[in-house]
C-alpha positions in Angstrom: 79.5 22.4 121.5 79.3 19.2 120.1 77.5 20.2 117.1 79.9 22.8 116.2 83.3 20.0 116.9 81.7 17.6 114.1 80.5 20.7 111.9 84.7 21.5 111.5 85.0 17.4 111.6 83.0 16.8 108.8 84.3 19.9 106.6 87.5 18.5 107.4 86.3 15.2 105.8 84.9 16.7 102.9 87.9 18.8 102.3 90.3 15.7 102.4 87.8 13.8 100.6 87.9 16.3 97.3 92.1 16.7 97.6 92.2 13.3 97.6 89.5 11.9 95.6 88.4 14.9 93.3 91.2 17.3 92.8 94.6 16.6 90.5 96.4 15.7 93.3 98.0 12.6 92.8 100.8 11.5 95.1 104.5 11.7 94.1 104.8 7.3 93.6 101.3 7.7 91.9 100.1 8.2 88.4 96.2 8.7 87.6 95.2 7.6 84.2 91.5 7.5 83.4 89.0 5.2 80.7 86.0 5.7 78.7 84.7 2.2 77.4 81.9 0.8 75.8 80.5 -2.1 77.5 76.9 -1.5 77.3 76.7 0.7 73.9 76.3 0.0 69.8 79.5 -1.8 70.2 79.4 -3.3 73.3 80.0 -6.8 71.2 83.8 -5.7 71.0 84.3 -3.3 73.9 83.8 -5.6 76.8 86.4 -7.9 76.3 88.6 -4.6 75.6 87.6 -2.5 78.7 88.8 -5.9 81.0 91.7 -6.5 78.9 92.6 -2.8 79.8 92.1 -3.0 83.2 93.9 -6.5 83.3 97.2 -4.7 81.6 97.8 -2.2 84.1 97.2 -4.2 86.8 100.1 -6.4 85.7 102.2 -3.6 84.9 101.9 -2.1 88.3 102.9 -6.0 90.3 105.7 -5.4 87.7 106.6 -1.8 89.2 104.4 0.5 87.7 106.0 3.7 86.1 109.7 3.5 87.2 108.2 2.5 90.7 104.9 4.7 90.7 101.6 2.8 91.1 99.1 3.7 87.6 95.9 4.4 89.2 93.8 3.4 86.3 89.8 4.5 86.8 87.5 3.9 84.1 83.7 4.4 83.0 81.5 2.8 81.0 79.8 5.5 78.7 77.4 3.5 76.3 79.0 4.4 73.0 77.4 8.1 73.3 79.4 11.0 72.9 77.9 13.4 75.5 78.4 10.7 78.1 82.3 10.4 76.8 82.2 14.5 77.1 81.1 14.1 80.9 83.0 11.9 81.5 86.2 12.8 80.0 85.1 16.4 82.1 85.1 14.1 85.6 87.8 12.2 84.7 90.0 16.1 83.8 88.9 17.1 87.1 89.9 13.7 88.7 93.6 14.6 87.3 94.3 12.2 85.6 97.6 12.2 83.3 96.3 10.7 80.1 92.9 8.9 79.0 92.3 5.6 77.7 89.4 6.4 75.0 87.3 4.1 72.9 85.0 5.5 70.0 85.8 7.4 66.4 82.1 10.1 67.2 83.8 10.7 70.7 86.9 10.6 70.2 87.0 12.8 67.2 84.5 15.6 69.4 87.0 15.5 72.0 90.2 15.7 69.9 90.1 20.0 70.5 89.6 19.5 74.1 92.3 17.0 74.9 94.5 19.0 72.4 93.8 22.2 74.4 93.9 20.1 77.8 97.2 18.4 76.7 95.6 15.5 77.7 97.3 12.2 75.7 94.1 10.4 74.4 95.1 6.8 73.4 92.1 5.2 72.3 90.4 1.9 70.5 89.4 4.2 67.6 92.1 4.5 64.5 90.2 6.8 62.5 93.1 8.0 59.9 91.6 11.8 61.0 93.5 11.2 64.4 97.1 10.9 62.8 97.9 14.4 61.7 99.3 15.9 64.7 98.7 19.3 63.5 95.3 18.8 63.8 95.0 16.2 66.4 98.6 16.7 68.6 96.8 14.9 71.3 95.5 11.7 69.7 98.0 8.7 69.4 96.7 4.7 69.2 98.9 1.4 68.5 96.9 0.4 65.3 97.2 1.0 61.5 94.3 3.2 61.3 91.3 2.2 59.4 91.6 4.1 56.3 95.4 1.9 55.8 93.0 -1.3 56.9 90.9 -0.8 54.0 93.5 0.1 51.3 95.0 -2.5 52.4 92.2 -5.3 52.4 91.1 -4.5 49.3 95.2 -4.2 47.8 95.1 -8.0 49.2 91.7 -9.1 47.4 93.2 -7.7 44.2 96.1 -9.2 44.6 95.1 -12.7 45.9 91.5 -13.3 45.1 90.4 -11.3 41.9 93.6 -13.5 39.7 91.1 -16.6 40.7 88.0 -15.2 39.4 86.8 -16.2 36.2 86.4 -12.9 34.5 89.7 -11.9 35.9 91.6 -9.8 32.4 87.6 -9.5 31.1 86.1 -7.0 32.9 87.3 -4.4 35.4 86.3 -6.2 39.1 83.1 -4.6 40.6 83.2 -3.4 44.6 80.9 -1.9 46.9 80.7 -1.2 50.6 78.1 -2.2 53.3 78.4 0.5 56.8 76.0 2.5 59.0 76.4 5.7 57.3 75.8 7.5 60.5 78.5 6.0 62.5 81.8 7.9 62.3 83.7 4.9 63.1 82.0 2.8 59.6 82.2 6.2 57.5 85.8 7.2 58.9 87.5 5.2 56.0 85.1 5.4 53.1 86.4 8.1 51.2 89.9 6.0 51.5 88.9 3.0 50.2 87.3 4.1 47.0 90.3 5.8 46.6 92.1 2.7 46.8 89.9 0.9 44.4 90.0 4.0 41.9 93.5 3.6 42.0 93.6 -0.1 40.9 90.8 0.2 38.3 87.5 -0.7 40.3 83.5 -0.6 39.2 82.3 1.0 42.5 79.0 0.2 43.1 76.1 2.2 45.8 77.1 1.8 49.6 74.7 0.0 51.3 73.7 1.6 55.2 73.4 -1.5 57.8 73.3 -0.7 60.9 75.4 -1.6 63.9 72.3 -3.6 65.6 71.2 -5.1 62.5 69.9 -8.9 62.5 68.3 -8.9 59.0 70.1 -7.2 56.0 68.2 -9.4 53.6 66.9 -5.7 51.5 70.6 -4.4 51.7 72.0 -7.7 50.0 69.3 -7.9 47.5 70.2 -4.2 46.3 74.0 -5.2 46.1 72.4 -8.5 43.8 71.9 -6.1 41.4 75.6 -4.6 41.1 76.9 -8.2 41.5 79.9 -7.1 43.3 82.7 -9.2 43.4 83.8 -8.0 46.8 82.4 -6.0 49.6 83.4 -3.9 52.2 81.9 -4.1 55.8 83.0 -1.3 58.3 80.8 -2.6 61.3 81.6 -4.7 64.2 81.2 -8.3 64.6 77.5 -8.8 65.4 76.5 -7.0 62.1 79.1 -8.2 59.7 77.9 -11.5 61.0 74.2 -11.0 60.0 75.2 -8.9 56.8 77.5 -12.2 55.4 74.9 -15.0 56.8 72.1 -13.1 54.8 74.3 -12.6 51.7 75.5 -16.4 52.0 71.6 -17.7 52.6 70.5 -15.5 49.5 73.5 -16.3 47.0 75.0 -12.8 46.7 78.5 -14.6 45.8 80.9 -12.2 46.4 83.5 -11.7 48.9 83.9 -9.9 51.9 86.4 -8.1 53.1 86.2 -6.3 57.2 87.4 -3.9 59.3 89.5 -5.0 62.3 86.4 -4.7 64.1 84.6 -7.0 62.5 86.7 -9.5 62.2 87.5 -11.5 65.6 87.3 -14.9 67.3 83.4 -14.8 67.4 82.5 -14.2 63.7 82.7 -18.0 62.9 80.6 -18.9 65.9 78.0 -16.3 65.0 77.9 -16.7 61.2 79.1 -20.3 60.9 80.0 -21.2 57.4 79.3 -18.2 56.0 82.7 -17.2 57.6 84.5 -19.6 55.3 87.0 -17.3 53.4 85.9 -13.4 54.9 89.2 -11.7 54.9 89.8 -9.1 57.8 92.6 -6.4 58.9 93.8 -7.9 61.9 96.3 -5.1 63.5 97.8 -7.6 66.1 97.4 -11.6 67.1 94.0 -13.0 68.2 93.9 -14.5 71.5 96.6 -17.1 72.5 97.9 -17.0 69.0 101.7 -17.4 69.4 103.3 -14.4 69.5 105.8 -12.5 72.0 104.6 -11.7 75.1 100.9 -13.5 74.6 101.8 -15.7 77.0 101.6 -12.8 80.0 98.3 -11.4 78.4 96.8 -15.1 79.0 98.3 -15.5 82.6 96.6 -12.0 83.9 93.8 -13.2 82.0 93.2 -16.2 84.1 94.7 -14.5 87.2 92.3 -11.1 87.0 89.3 -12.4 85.3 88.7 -16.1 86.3 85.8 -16.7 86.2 85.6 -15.7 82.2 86.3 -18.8 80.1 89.0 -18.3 78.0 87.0 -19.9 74.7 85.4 -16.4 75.3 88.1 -14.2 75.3 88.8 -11.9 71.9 91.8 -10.5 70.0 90.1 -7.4 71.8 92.0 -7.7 75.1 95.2 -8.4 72.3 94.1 -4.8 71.4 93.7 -3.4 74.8 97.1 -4.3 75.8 98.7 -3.1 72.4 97.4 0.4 73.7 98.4 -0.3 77.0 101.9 -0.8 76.5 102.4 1.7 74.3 101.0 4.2 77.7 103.5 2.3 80.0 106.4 2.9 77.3 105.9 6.0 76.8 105.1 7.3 80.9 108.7 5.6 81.5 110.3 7.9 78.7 108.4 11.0 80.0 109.6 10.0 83.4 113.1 9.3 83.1 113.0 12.8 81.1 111.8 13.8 84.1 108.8 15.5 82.4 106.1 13.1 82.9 103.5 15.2 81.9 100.9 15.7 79.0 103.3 17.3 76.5 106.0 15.2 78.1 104.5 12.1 77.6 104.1 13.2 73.9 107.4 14.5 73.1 109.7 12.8 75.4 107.9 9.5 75.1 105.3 8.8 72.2 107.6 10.6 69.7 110.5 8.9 70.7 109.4 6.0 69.5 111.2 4.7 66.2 109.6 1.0 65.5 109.2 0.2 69.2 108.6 -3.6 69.4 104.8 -4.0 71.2 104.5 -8.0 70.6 101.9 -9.9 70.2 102.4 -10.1 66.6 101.4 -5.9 66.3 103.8 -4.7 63.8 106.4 -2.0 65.5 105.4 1.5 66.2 106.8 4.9 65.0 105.4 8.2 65.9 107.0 12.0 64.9 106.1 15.1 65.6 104.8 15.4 61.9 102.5 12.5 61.5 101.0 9.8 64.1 100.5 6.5 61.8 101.9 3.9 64.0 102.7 1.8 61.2 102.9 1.8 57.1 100.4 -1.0 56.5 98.4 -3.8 57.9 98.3 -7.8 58.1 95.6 -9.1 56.3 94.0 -12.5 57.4 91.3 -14.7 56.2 89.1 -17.2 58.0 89.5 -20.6 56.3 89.3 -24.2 57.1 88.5 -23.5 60.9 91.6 -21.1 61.2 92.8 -17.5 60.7 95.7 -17.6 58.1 97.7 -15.3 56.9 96.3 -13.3 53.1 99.5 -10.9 52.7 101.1 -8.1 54.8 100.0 -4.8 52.5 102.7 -2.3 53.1 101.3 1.1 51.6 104.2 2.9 51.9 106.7 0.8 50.2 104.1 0.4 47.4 103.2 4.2 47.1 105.6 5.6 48.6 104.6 9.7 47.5 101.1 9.0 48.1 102.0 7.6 51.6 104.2 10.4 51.9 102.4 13.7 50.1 98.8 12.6 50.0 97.3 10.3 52.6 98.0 11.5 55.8 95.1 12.5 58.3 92.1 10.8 56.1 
């Protein structure tokens, strides 16, 4: 008898253990969202400090009253930067219920783009691949940055603009550029095509792309093949740890040219990993680097210190800036949904992304606008340099207002 009473016991356990921990129930005052992160993968380098900044952002907003009073329950997973882990987990994280997904990678994000689309899933991830912004081919995907194909027309607009005047052959030769990327990465090739596009368009040599990959410590035969071009500026599409190695190699062995990065590249630890070789790199930099003064930095540095403690802050990056960026954009657009009362995948979209019309995020991110027709948050992108022991300011590329029918008729989605 008392086999058979905890026989019904425990299936009554198990039963209330998958409603409430593995179905799609969530309660009425609570709102699942779920995260797929890198923080032991290829770019692990940047997506630590992003995966706590996440974590640290919805914890504030929920002591702050969540979603119009409903708790975010906000469960995440490391995947290791490969794409069948994202697809398992993005499958638990479905079956866990969860509203929308905070996603991370360009190769995992793009393979689940038709899923979340057919889930109607909102996917707001760390990956701006320009592929993500046509909403007719990726209704699903939304992210706070200018996406990287807009980074790179626009570092290289600034270069022309700023740098190539200064150069000694500058009105005696057309200025040479190549670009230095893993070729198998979707996140370094997503704006290649792009950016020699953009240097077509203002009269570029383009010299042989160079393949370096995201672990890479010695790129000493990659910058002796670019001697031979003599660039006078190159592109790197990686993340911090190899841009690092790339521009310490090319300084050590007089390459001479200049370097210009993807926002990924281009953070708070690049001058403490490639030391003066930093001196002048140029970088798109989407939002503010950590503690820079901007609006509302001041209560990403408080939950900082409040959730994380015991990381220093001389090791925080312009990642958790990023993180947040996302994060708010999730919040906004969950209240929108709500107050619509259709707080929902497609609600979230159309009652609360596409609502937005230059929504003000802070911490120095330009405003947001999303449509139902196209998904670039913004028109352009701050471009920065590293110089004298600082980030300063290059010039603020706005595509649109400076190609306003290619903007319009030509660039959208790549």
């Amino acid at each position: 008898m008392k086999k058979g009473f905890f026989l019904k016991l425990l299936a009554v356990a198990l039963c209330v253990g998958w409603v409430f921990g593995f179905s799609g129930f969530a309660s009425a005052d609570q709102i699942k969202l779920g995260g797929i992160m890198d923080t032991t993968g290829g770019t692990s380098d940047v997506g630590k400090d992003y995966a706590i900044g996440m974590d640290e952002a919805f914890k504030y907003f929920n002591e702050q009253g969540g979603v119009n009073g409903k708790e975010i329950k906000y469960t995440w997973f490391d995947y290791g930067y490969r794409i069948p882990e994202a697809i398992t987990k993005y499958k638990l994280l479905k079956r866990l219920g969860v509203l929308a997904i905070m996603g991370w990678g360009t190769g995992d994000t793009e393979a689940l783009s038709p899923t979340v689309n057919k889930d109607e899933i909102p996917y707001i991830s760390a990956s701006y691949s320009a592929h993500l912004t046509d909403p007719a081919k990726s209704r699903y995907n939304i992210f706070f940055s200018s996406d990287y194909s807009t980074n790179a027309r626009a570092a290289l607009t600034a270069w022309f603009d700023k740098r190539w005047p200064q150069k000694a052959d500058y009105g005696k030769r057309k200025p040479r550029f190549a670009c230095a990327y893993m070729f198998a990465s979707p996140y370094c090739s997503a704006p290649i095509k792009a950016i020699k596009d953009q240097a077509a368009l203002l009269g570029f040599d383009i010299g042989d792309d160079q393949d370096v990959s995201l672990f890479a410590l010695d790129t000493k035969s990659q910058i002796m093949a670019l001697k031979t071009f003599a660039p006078d500026v190159v592109w790197h599409g990686n993340t911090t740890m190899s841009v690092s190695a790339t521009i310490r190699d090319a300084y050590s062995l007089g390459l001479g040219a200049d370097w210009i990065v993807n926002n990924w590249g281009f953070d708070e630890n690049l001058p403490r990993l490639a030391g003066e070789a930093a001196e002048g790199v140029m970088g798109a930099t989407p939002c503010g680097f950590y503690g820079q003064e901007s609006k509302n930095m001041d209560i990403v540095v408080a939950s900082a210190k409040k959730y994380n403690p015991s990381v220093p802050q001389n090791k925080r990056l312009n990642r958790t800036i990023q993180a947040w960026c996302d994060a708010i954009i999730t919040v906004e657009a969950m209240k929108r949904a709500d107050s619509a009362g259709q707080l929902t995948g497609p609600g979230m979209m159309v009652k609360g992304f596409e609502t937005m019309n230059n929504f003000e995020i802070g911490l120095a991110a330009a405003p947001v606008t999303y449509t139902a027709t196209d998904h670039r948050p913004t028109t352009g992108c701050l471009i920065q340099e590293y110089k004298g022991g600082k980030f300063q300011v290059v010039e603020r590329v706005d595509l649109k207002e400076r190609w306003p029918d290619k903007w319009e008729k030509e660039w959208l989605g790549w």
